[in-house]
ROSE-4610 file (N, C-alpha, C; in Angstrom, 1 decimal, always signed):
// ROSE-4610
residu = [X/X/X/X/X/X/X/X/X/X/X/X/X/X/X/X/X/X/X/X/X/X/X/X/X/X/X/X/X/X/X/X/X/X/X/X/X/X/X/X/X/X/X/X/X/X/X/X/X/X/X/X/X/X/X/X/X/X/X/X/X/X/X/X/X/X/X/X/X/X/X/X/X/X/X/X/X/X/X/X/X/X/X/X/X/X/X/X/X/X/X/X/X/X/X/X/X/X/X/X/X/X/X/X/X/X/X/X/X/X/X/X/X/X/X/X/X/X/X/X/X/X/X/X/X/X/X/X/X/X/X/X/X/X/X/X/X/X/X/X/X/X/X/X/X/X/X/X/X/X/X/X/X/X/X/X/X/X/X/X/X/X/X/X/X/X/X/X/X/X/X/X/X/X/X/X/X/X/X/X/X/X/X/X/X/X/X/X/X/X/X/X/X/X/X/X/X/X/X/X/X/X/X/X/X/X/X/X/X/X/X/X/X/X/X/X/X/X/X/X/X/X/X/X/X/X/X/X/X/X/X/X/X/X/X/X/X/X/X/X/X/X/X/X/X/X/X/X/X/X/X/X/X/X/X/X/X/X/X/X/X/X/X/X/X/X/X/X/X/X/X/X/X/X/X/X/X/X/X/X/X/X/X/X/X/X/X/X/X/X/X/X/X/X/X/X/X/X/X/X/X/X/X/X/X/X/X/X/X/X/X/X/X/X/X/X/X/X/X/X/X/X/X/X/X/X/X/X/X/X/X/X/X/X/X/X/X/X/X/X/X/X/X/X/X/X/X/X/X/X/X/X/X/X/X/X/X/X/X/X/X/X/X/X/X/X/X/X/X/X/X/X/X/X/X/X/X/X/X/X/X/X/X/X/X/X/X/X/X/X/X/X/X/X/X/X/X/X/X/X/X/X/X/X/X/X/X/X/X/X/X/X/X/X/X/X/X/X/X/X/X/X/X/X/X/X/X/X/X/X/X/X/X/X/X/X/X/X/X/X/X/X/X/X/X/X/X/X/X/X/X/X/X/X/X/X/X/X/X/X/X/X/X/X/X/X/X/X/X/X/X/X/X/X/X/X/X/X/X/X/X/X/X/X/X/X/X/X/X/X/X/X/X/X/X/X/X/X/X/X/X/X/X/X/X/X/X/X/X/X/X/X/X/X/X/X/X/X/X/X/X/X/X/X/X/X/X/X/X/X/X/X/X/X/X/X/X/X/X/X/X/X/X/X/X/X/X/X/X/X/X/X/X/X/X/X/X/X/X/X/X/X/X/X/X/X/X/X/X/X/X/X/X/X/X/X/X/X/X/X/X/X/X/X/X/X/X/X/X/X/X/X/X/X/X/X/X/X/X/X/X/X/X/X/X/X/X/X/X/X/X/X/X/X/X/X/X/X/X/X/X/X/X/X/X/X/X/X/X/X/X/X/X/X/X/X/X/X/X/X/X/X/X/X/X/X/X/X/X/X/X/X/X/X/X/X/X/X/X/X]
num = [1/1/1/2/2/2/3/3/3/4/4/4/5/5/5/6/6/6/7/7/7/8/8/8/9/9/9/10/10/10/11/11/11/12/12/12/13/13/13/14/14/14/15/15/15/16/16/16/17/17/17/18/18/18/19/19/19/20/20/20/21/21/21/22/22/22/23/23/23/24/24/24/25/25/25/26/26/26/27/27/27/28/28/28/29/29/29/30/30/30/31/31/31/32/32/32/33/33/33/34/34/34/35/35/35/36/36/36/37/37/37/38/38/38/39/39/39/40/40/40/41/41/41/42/42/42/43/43/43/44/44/44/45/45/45/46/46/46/47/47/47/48/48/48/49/49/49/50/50/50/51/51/51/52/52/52/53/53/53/54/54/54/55/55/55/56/56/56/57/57/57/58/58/58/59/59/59/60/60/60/61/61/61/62/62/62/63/63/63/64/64/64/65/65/65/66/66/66/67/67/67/68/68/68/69/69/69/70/70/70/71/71/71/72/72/72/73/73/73/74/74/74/75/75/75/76/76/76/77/77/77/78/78/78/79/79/79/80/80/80/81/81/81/82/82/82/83/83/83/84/84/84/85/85/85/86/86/86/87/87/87/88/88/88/89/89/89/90/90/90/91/91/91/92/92/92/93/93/93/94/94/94/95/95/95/96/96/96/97/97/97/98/98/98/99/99/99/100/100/100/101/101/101/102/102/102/103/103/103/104/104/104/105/105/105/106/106/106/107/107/107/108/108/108/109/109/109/110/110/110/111/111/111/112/112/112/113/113/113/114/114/114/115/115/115/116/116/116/117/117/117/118/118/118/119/119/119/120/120/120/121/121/121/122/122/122/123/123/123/124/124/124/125/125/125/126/126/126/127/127/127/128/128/128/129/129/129/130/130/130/131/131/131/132/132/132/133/133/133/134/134/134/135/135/135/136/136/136/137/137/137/138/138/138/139/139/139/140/140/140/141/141/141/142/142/142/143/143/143/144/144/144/145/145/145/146/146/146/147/147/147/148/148/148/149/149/149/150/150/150/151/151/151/152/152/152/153/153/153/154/154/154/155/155/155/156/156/156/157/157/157/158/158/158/159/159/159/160/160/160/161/161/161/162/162/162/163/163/163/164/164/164/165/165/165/166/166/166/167/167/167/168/168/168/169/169/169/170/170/170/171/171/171/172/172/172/173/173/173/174/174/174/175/175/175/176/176/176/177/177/177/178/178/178/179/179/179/180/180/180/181/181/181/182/182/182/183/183/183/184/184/184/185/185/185/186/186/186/187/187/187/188/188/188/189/189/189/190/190/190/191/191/191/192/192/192/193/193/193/194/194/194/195/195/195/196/196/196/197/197/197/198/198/198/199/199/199/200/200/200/201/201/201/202/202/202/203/203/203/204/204/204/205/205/205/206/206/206/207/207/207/208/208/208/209/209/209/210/210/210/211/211/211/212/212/212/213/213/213/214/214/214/215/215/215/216/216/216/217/217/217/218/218/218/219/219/219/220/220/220]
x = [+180.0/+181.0/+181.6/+182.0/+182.5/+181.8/+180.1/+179.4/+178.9/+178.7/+178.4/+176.9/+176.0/+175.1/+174.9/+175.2/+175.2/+173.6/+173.6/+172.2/+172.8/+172.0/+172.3/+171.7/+171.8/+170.8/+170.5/+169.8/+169.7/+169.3/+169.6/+169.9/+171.6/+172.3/+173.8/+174.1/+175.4/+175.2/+175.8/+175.9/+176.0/+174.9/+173.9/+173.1/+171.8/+171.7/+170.7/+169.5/+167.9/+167.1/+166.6/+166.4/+165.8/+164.8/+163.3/+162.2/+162.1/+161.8/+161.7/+160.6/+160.0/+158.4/+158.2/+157.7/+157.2/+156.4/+156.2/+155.8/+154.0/+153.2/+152.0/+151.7/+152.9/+153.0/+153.0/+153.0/+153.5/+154.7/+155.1/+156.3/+156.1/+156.9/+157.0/+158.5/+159.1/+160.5/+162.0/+162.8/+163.7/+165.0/+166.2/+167.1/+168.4/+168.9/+169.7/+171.2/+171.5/+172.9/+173.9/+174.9/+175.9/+177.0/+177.2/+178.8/+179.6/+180.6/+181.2/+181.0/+179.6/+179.2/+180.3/+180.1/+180.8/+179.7/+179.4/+179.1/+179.7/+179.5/+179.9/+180.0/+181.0/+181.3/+179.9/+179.3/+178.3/+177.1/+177.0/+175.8/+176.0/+177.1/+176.7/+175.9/+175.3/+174.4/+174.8/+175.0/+175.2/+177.0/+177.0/+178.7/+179.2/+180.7/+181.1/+181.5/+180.5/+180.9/+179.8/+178.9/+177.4/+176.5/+177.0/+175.4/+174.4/+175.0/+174.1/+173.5/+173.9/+173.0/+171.8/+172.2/+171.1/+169.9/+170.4/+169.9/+168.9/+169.4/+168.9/+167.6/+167.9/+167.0/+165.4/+165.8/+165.0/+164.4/+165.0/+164.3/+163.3/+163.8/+162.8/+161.4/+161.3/+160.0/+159.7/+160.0/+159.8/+158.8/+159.8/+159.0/+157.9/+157.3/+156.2/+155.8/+155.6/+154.1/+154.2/+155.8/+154.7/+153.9/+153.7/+152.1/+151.0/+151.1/+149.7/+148.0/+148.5/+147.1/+145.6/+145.4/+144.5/+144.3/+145.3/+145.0/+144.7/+144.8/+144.7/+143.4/+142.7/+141.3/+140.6/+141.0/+140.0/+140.0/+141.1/+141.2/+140.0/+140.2/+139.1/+137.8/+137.2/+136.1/+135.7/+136.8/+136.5/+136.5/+137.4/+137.5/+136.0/+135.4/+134.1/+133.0/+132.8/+132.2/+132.1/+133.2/+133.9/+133.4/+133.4/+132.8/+131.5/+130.5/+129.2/+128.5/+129.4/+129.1/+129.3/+130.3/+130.4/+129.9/+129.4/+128.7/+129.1/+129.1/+129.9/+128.5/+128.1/+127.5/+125.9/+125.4/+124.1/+124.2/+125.2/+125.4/+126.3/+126.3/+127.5/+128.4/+129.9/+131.1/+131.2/+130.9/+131.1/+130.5/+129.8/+128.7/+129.4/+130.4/+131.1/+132.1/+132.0/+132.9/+134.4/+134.8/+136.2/+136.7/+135.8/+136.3/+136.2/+134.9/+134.4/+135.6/+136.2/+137.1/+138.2/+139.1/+139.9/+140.0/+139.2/+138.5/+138.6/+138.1/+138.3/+139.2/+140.0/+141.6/+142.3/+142.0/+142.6/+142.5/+140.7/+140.7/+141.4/+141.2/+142.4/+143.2/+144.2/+145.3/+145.5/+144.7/+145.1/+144.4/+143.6/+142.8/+144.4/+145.0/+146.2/+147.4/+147.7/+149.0/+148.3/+147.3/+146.5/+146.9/+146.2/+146.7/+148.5/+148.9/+150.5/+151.3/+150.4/+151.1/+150.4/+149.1/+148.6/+150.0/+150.5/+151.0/+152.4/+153.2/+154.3/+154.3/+153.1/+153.0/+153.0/+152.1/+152.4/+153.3/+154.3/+155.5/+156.4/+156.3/+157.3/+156.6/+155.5/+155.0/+155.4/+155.9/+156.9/+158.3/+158.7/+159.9/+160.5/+159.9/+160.9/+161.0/+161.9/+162.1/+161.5/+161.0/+159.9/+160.9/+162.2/+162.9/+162.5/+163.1/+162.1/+160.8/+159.8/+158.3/+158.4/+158.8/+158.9/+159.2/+160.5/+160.2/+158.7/+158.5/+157.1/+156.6/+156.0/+155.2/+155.3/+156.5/+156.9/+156.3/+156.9/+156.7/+155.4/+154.4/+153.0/+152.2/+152.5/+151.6/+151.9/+153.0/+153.2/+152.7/+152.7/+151.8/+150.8/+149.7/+148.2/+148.3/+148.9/+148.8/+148.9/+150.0/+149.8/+148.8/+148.4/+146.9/+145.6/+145.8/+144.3/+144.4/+145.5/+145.6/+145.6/+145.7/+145.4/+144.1/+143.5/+142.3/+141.1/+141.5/+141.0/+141.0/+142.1/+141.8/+141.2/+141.4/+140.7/+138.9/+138.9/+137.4/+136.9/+137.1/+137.0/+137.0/+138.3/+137.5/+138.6/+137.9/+138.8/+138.7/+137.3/+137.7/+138.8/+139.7/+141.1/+142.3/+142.0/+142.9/+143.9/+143.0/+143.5/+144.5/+145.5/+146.7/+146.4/+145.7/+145.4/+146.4/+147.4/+148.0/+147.5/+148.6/+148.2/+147.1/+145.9/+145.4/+144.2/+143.6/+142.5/+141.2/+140.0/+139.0/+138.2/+139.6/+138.7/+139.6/+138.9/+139.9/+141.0/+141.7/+142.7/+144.1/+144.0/+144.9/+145.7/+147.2/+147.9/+147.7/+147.7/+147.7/+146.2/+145.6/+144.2/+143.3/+142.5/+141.2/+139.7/+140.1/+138.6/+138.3/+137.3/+137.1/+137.4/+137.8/+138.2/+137.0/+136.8/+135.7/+135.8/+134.3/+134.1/+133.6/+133.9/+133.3/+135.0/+134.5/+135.3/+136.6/+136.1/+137.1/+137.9/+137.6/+138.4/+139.5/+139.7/+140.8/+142.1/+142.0/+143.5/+144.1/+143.3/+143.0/+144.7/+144.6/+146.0/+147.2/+147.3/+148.0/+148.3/+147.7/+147.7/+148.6/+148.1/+148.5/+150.4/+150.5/+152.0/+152.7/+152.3/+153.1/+152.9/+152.3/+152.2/+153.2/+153.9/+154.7/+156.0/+156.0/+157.0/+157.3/+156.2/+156.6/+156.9/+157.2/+158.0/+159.5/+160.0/+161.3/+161.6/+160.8/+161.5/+160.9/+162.1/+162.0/+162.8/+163.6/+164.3/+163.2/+163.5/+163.1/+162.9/+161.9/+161.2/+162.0/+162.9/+163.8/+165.0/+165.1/+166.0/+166.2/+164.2/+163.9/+163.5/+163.4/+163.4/+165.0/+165.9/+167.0/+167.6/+166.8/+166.9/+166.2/+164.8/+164.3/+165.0/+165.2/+165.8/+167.6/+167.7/+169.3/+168.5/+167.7/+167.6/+166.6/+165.5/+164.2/+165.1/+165.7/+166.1/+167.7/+168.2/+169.8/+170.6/+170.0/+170.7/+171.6]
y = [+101.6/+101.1/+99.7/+99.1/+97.8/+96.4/+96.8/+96.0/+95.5/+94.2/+93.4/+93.0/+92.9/+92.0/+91.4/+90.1/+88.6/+87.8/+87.1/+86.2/+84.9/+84.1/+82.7/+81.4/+80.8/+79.9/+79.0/+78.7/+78.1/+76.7/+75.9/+74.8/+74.5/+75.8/+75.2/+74.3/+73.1/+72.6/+73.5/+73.4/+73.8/+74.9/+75.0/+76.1/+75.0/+75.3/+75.0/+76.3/+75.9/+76.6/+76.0/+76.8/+76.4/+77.2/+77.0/+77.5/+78.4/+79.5/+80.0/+80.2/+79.2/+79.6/+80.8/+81.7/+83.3/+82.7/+84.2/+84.2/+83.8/+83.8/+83.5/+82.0/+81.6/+79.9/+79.7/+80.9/+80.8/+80.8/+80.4/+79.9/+81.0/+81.9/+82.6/+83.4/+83.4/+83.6/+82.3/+82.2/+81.4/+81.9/+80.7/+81.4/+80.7/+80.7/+80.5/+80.3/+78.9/+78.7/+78.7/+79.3/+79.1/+78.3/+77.1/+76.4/+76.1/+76.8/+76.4/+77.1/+77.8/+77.8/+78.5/+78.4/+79.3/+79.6/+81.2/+81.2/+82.3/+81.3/+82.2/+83.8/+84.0/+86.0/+86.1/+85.2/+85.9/+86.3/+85.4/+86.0/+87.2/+88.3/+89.5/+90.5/+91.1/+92.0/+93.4/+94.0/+95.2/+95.4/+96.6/+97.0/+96.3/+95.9/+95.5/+96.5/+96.6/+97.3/+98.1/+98.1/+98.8/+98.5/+97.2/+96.7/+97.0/+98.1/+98.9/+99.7/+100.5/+101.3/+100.5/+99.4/+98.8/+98.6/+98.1/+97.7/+98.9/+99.9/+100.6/+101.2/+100.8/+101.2/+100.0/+98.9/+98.2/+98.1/+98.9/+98.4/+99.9/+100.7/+102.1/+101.4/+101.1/+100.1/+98.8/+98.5/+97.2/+98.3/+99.5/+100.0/+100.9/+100.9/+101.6/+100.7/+99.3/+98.2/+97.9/+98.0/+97.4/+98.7/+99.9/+100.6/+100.3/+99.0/+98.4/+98.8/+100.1/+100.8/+99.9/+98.9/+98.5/+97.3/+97.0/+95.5/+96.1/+97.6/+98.1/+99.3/+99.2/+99.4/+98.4/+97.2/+96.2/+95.7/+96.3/+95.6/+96.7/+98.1/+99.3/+98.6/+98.4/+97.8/+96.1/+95.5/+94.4/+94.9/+95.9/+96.4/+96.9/+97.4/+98.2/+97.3/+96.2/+95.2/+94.3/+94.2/+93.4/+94.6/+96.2/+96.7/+97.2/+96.6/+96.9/+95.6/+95.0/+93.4/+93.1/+94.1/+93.7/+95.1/+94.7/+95.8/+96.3/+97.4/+98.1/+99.2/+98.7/+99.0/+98.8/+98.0/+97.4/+97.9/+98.9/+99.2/+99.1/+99.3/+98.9/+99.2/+98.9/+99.2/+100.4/+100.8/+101.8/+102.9/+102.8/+103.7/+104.4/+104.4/+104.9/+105.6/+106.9/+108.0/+107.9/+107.2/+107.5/+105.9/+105.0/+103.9/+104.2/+105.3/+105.9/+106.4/+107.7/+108.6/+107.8/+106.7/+106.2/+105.3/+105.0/+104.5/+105.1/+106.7/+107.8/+108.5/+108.5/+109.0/+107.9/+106.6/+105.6/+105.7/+106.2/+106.6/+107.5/+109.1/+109.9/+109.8/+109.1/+108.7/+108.0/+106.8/+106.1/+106.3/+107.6/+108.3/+109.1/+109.8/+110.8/+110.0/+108.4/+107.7/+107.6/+106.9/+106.6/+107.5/+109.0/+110.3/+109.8/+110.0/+110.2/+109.1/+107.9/+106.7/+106.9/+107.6/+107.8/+108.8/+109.7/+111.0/+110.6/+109.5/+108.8/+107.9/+107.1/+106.4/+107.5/+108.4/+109.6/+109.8/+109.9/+110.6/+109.8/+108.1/+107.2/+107.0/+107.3/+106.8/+108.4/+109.6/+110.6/+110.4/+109.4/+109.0/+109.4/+109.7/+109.7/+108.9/+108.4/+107.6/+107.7/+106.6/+107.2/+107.7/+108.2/+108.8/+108.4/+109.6/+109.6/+108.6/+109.5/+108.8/+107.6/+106.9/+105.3/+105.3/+105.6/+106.0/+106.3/+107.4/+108.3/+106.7/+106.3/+105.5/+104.2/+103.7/+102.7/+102.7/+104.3/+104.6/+104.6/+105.2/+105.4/+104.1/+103.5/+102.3/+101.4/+100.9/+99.9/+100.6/+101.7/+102.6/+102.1/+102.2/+101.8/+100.5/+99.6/+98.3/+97.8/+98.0/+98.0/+98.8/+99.6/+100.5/+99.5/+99.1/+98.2/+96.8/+96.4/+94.7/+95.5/+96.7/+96.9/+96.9/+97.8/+98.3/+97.1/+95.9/+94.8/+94.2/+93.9/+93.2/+94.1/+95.4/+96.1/+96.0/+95.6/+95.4/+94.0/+93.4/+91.4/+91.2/+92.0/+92.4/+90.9/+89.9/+89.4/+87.6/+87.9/+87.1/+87.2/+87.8/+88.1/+87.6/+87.7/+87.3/+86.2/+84.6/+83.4/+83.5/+83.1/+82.5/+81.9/+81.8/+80.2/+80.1/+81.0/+81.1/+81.0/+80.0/+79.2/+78.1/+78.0/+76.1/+76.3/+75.2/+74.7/+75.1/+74.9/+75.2/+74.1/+73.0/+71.6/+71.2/+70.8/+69.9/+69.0/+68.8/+68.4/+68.9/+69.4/+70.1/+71.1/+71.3/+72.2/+71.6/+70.4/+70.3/+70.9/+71.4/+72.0/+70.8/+70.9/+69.9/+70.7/+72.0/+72.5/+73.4/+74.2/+74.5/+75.9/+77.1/+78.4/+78.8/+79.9/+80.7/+81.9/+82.3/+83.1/+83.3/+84.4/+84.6/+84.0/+83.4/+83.4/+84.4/+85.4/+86.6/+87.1/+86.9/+86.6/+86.0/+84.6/+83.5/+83.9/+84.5/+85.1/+86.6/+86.8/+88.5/+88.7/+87.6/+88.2/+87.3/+86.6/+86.3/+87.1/+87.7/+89.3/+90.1/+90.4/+91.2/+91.3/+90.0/+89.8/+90.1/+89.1/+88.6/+90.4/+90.8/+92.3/+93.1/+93.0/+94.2/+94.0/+93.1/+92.9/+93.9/+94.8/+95.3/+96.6/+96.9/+98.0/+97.9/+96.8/+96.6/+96.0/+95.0/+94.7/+95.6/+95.1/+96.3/+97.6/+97.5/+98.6/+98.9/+99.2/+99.7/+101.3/+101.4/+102.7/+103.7/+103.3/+104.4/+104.2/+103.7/+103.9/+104.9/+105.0/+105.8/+106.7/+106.9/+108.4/+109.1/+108.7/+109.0/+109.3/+108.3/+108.8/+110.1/+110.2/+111.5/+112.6/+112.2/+113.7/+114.0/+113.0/+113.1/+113.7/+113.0/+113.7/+114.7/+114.7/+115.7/+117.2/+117.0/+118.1/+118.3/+117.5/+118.0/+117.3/+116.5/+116.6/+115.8]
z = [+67.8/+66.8/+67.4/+66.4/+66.7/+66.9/+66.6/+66.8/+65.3/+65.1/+63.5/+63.8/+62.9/+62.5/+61.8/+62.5/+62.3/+62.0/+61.2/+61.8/+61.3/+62.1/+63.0/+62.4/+61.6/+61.4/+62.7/+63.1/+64.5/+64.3/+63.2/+63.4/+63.4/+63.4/+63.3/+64.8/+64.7/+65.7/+66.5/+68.2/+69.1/+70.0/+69.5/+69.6/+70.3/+71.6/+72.7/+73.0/+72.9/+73.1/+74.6/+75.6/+76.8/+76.8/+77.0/+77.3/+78.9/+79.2/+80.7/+80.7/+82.2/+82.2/+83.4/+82.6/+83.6/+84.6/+85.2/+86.7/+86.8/+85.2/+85.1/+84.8/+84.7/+84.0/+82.9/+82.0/+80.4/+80.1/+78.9/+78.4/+76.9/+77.2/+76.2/+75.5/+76.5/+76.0/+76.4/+75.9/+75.9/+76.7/+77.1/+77.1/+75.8/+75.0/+73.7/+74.3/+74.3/+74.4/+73.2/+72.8/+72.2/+72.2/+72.3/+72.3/+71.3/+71.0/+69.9/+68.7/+68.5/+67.8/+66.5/+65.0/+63.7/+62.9/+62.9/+61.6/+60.4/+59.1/+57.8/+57.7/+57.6/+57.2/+56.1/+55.0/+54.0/+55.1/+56.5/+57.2/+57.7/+57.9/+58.1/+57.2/+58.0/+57.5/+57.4/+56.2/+56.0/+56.1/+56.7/+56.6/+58.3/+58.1/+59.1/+60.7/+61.7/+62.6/+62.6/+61.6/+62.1/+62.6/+63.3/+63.9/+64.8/+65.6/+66.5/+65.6/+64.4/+63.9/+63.3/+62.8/+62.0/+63.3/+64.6/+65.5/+66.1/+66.6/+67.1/+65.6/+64.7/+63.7/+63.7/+63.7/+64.2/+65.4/+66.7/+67.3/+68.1/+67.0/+67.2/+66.7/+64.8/+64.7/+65.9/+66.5/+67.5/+68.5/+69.1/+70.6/+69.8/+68.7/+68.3/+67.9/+68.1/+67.9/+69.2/+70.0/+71.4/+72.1/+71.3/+72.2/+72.3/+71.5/+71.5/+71.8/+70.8/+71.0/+70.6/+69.5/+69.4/+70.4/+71.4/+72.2/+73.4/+73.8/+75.1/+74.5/+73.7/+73.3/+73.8/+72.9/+73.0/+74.6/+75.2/+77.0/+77.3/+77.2/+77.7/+77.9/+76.3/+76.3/+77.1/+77.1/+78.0/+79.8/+80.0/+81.6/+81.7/+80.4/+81.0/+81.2/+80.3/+80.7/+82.2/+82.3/+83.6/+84.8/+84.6/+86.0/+85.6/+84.2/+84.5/+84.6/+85.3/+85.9/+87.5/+87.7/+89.2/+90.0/+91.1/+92.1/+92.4/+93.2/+94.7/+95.2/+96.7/+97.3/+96.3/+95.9/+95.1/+93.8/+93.5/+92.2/+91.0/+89.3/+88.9/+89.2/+89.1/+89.6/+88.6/+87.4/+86.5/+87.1/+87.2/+88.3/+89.1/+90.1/+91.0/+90.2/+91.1/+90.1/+90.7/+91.6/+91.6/+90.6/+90.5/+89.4/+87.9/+87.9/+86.4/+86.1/+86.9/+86.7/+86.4/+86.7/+86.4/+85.0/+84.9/+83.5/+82.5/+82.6/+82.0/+81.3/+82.5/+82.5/+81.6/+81.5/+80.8/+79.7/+79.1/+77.7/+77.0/+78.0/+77.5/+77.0/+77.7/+77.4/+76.2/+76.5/+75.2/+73.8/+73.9/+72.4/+71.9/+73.1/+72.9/+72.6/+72.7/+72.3/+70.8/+70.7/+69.3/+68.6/+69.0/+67.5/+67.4/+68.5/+68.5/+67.7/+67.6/+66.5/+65.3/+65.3/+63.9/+63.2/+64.2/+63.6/+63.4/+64.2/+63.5/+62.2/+62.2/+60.9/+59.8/+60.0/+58.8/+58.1/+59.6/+59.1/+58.2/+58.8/+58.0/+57.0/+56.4/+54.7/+53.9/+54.9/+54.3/+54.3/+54.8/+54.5/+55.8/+57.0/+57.7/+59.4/+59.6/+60.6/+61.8/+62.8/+63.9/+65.2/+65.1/+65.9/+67.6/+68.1/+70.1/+70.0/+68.9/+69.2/+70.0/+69.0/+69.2/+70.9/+71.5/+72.8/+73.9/+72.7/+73.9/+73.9/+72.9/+72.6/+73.5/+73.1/+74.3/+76.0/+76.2/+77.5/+78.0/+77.1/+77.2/+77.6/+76.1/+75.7/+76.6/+77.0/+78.2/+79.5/+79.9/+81.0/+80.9/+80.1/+79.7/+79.8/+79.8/+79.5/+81.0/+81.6/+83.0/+84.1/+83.5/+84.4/+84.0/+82.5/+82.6/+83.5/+83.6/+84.9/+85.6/+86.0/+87.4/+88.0/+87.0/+87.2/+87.2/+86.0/+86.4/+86.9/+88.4/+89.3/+91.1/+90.4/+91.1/+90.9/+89.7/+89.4/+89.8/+90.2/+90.1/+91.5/+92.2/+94.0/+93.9/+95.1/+96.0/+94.9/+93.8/+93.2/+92.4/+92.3/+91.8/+92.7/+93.2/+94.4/+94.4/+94.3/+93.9/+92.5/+92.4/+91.8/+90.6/+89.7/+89.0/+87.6/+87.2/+86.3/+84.7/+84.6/+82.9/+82.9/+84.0/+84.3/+83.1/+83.0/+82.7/+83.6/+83.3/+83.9/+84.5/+84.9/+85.4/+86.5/+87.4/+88.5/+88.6/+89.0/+88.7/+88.0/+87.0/+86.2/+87.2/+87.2/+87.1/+89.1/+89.5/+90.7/+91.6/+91.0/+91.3/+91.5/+92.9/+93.0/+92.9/+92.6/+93.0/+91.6/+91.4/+90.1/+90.4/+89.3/+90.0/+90.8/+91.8/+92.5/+91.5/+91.2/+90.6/+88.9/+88.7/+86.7/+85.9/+85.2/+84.4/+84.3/+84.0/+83.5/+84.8/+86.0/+87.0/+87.0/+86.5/+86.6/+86.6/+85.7/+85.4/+85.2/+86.4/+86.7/+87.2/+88.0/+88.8/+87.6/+87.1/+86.4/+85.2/+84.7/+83.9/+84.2/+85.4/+85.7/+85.8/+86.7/+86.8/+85.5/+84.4/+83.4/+82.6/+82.3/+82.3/+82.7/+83.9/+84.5/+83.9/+82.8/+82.0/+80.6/+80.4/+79.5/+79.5/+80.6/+80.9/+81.2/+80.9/+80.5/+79.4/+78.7/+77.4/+76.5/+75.2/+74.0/+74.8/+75.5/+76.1/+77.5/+78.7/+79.4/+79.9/+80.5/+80.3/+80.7/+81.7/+82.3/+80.8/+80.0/+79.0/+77.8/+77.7/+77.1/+77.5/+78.7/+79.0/+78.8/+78.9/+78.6/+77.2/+76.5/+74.7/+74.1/+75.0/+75.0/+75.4/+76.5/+76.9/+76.2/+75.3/+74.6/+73.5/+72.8/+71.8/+71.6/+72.4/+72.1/+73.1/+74.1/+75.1/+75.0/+74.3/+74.2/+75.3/+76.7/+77.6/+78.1]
C-alpha cells in the first residue's frame, strides 16, 4: 500500500538516460536519472495507492516469458551440435556418457518446465492468473539457461577460454590484433556465459521467489 502507478513520458525535461555496458561488452540496460522531474496526476494508472498490486500483477506475466523455453530448446540443439563437433579422447564429445548424461538431464528438465508453461498458459485462457507458476518458472527456466553456457564452454574446451566479448571477427577492432583462435561458435562462449548469470536476478531474483512459493504454495 501506498505505492501509485505512474507512467513517465520520457521526453519530459529533466529525465537523463545513461547506457551501462555489462560484463560481455553489451549495452543492454540503462541507468534513468530523474531531476526535477513533474508529472500530470491524469498519468496515473488505475486507483491511487495500488501500484504494487498492478505491479506485482505484471510482473508474474514478465517471470513466465523469461522461462524461455523455446530459446533454451533452440540453445539444446545448438549445444548438441557444438559437442558432435568437438572430440574427447578421438571421439564425439556427445559420445561420452558423463557429457551425454548431462545433456540429458538438461532435456528433462526443460521437456518438464515446457508442459509446466503449456499448463499455466491453459490456465490463463481459463481465466485464471499464472500465480507461484510464474515463480517455479522463473526459477527453472533461468536454471536451464545458465546450465546451457555452462555446458557450452565446457564443450569448446580451452577454446573458450579467451575473453572476446561483443568484437568483430577482424583484427583490429575492440583493441584486438589477431583473429579469434578457434570455431566460430567458440568466440563468445565465455561471454555468454557471463552476461547469462544475470538472469537469475532480474525479473525478481531466484532467492525471491523461492520465498513467494513457499508464502503462498506452503503457507510459510
Amino acid at each position: 500500500e501506498g505505492i501509485s502507478f505512474i507512467l513517465v513520458d520520457m521526453k519530459t525535461p529533466g529525465i537523463e538516460v545513461k547506457p551501462i555496458k555489462l560484463v560481455d561488452g553489451s549495452y543492454e540496460v540503462n541507468e534513468t536519472w530523474l531531476t526535477d522531474v513533474r508529472v500530470p496526476v491524469e498519468n496515473l494508472v488505475g486507483v491511487e495507492n495500488k501500484g504494487w498490486t498492478y505491479a506485482k500483477f505484471l510482473l508474474a506475466h514478465e517471470r513466465s516469458g523469461i522461462a524461455g523455453v523455446a530459446r533454451s530448446k533452440r540453445g539444446v540443439e545448438k549445444l548438441r551440435e557444438i559437442a558432435a563437433a568437438e572430440t574427447l579422447d578421438g571421439a564425439p564429445l556427445i559420445k561420452d556418457f558423463d557429457f551425454a548424461r548431462k545433456v540429458s538431464q538438461l532435456e528433462i528438465d526443460l521437456a518438464a518446465l515446457e508442459i509446466t508453461e503449456l499448463r499455466t498458459l491453459a490456465g490463463e485462457q481459463a481465466g485464471k492468473g499464472p500465480g507461484p507458476e510464474s515463480s517455479i518458472l522463473k526459477i527453472k527456466g533461468t536454471e536451464i539457461q545458465q546450465r546451457l553456457t555452462e555446458l557450452t564452454l565446457e564443450a569448446v574446451g580451452t577454446y573458450g577460454t579467451p575473453f572476446y566479448g561483443n568484437i568483430a571477427k577482424v583484427p583490429g577492432d575492440a583493441g584486438s590484433n589477431q583473429y579469434p583462435v578457434g570455431p566460430d561458435y567458440a568466440q563468445h562462449a565465455a561471454a555468454t556465459y557471463f552476461n547469462m548469470r544475470k538472469t537469475s536476478i532480474y525479473g525478481g531474483s531466484n532467492e525471491i521467489q523461492r520465498n513467494i512459493i513457499s508464502k503462498m504454495i506452503l503457507g510459510l
